[in-house]
N, C-alpha and C positions, 0 to 999 in steps of 0.2 A: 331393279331400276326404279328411279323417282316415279313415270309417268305408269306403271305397272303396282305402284302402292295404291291400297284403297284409299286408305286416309287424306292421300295428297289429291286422287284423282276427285275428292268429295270437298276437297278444301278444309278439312277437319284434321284437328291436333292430337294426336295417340296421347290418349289419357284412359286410365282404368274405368273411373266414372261416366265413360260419355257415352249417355241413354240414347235407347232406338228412336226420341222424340226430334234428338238431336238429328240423330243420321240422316231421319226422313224430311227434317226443315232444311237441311243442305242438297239432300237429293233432289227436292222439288225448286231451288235456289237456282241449280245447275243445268237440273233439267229444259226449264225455260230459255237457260239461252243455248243450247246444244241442240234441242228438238230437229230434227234433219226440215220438219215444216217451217221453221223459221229461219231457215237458211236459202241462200240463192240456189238455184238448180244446177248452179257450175261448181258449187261446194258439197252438193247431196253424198254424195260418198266420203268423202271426208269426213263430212259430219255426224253420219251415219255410223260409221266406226266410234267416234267420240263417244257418240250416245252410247253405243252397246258396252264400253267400256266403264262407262260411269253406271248402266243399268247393274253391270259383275261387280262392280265397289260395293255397289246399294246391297245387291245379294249376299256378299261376303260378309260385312258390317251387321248384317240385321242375322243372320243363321251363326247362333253361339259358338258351335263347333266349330266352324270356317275361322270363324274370329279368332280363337284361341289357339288355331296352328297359325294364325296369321302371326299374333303376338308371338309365341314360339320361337318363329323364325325371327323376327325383328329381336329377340331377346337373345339366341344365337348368334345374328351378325355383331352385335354390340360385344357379346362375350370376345367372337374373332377380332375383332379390331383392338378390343382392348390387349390381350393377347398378342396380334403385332408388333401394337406401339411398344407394349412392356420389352419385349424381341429390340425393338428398336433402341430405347434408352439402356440396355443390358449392351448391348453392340458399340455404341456411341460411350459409354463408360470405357468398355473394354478397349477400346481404340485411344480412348484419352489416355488412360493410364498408360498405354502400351507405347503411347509419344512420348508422354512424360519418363518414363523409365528409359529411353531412348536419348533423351536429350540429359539425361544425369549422368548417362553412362557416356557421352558424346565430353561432358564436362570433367570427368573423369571423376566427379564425389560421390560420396552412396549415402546414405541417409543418416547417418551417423556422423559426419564429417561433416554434413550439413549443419546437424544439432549442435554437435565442436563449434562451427561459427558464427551462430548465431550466439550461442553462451557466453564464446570471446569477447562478442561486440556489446552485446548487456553490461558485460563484466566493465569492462574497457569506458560504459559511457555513467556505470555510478562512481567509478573514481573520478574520471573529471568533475563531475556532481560533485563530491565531498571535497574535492579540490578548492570546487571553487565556491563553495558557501564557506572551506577554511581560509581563505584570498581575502573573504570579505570581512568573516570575523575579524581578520589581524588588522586588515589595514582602517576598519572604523577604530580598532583599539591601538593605533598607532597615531590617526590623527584628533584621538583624543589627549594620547600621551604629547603630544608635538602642542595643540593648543595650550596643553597646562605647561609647557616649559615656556612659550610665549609669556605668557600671563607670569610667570613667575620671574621673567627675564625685566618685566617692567619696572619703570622706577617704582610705580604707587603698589602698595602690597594687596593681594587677590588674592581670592579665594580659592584654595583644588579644587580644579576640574572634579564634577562628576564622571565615576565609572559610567560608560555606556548602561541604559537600562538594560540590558540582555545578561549583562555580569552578574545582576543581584538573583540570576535568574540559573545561573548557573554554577556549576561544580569543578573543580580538573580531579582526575581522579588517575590515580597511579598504580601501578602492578608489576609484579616480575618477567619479563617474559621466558627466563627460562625454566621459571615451575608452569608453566601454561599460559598463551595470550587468551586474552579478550576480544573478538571482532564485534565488529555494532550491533547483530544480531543479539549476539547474548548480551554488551552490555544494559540492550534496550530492556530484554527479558528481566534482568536485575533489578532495573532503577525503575522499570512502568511501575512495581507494586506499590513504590512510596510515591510516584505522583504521574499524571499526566508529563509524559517525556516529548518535546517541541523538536529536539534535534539531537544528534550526537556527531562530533564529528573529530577521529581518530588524530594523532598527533603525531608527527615525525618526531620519534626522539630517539634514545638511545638505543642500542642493541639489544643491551638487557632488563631494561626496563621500558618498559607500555606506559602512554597516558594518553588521555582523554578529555574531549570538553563535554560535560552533558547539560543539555538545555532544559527546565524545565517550566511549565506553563505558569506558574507560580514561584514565591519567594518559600513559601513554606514549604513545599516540598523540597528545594535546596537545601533546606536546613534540616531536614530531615534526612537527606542523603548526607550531611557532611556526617551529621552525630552516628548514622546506624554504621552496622557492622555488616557489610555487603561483599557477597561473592563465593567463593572456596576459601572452606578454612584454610589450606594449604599453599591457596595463595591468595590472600583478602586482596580487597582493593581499599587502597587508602585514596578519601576523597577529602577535599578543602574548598571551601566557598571562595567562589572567583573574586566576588566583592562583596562587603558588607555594609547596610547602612550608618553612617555614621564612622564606617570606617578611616582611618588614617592611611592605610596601603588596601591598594586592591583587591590585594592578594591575601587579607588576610582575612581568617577561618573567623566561624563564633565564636571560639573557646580561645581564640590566642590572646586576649587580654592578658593571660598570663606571663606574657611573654617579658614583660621588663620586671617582672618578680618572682618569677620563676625558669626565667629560659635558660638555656645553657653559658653555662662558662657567669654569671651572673654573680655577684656579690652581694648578699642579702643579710640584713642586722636582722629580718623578721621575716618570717612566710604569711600566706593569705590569712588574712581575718585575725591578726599578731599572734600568730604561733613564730616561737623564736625555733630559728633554723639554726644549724651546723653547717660549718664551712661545706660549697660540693650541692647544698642543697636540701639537705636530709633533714629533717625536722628533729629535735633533741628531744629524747624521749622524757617524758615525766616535767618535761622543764616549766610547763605553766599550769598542769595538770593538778597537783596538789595530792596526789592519790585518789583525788573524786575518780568514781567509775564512769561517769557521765560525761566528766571531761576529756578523759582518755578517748571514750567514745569518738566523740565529738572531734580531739586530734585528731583521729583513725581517720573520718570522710574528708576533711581538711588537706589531711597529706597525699588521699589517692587525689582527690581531686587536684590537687597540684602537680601531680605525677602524667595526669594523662593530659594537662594543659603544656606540660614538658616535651611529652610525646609530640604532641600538636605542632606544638611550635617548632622543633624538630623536623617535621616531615615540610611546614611550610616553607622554611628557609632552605631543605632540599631543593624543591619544585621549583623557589626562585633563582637559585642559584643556575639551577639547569635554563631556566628560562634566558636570565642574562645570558648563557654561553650560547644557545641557542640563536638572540637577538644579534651575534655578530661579535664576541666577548670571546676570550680565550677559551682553546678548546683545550 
């Protein structure tokens, strides 16, 4: 009990340090107003007890021995209590868990079915998210389309609209879906190496073919995604720059310059850089060569390079084609 501690009956604070100089300036502190002589004669027993109780602190306090069963025990009730309480939060745990399991079971789902809906509702609120940042791409690129038909409708002749800044900034990129799709995880994995990736965001199209808008923080890195060779060989991804500076359509790539002297179905007196072509396209062998080795060379990188500008232009009059049908266009 408190009034059966020496420490407390002495007015002193249980600390390891605290000398017998101490004990004795508190005993002699206490003693003074306890003395049964300094008390009325209608409180002498009273006080007389007090005293005898604080003379057993002083004794206790000042004899090492005494002291150190005293600490003992004081070090033993602190062990028990602690003990208790731990009893106590081990108890109070046990009881919560054993509601909560109660009330799951009450709800009829078990912890797995729980994890089932919470993944659902994740899942559920990133498509709305990609939903709705593709909402916003279309419809800035719709009322930039609508302003340039404005301006174009006027008597006084105008200038084309600018692509949105965000096109020059971007790729569409296309894939099989039935040799393997692309979700955004991987396409992000692909495109991060050639640039800081801003966004991607998946495109309703067709059944068997995938495509994409990929954002990137820079122009250059665009351009570097259209030119590289990205993805599974077995199923690459063909990418084409959404817009280009200086370009005349939107939609068209770096490389499709080629396109009105070399694109399909084309009729050409001469291929790039006046290499004379063959009806079809084909560049006529030896025809301005001369038998030089240097020239033939020289037609060699001329011709592929007109071949993969072929390709190019090619895959971009896909994309736009599928685009128009997509915008509301014959299916």
């Amino acid at each position: 009990m408190a009034e059966d501690d020496p420490y407390v009956v002495l007015g002193l604070e249980p600390r390891p340090g605290l000398t017998d100089g101490e004990i004795k300036k508190a005993y002699r502190r206490k003693a003074l107003k306890l003395h049964p002589d300094k008390r009325a004669a209608s409180e002498r027993d009273r006080a007389q007890k007090e005293f005898d109780a604080l003379q057993k602190a002083y004794d206790v306090l000042l004899d090492p021995e005494a002291r150190a069963a005293l600490e003992n025990l004081a070090r033993a009730r602190a062990a028990s209590r602690a003990r208790d309480e731990a009893q106590d939060a081990k108890r109070r745990k046990m009881r919560e868990d054993l509601e909560r399991r109660e009330r799951r079971a009450a709800a009829g789902k078990t912890e797995e079915e729980e994890a089932k809906e919470r993944l659902r509702v994740e899942l559920a609120r990133l498509r709305r998210d990609f939903k709705t940042r593709k909402r916003a791409y279309d419809a800035e690129t719709a009322a930039e389309r609508a302003s340039a038909s404005a301006s174009t409708a006027a008597p006084a002749p105008a200038a084309p609209a600018s692509p949105p800044e965000h096109l020059f900034r971007t790729v569409k990129v296309a894939w099989r879906r039935d040799a393997g799709d692309y979700p955004v995880h991987k396409l992000r994995d692909v495109y991060a190496k050639l640039g800081a990736v801003e966004d991607i965001v998946i495109r309703d199209g067709k059944k068997k073919k995938g495509s994409a808008l990929v954002v990137f923080a820079d122009e250059r890195a665009a351009e570097r995604a259209a030119r590289a060779a990205a993805g599974d060989p077995a199923n690459p991804l063909l990418a084409v720059r959404a817009a280009t500076r200086g370009a005349a359509h939107s939609c068209a790539s770096g490389d499709g310059g080629a396109r009105g002297a070399g694109g399909p179905g084309g009729s050409r007196a001469g291929g790039a850089d006046g290499v004379p072509t063959g009806e079809g396209g084909g560049a006529v062998p030896g025809a301005s060569s001369g038998g030089n080795v240097a020239n033939r060379d020289y037609e060699s990188v001329v011709l592929a390079n007109m071949r993969r500008a072929e390709e190019r232009a090619r895959l971009v009059a896909e994309m736009e084609k599928e685009e128009a049908e997509e915008d509301g266009g014959p299916t």
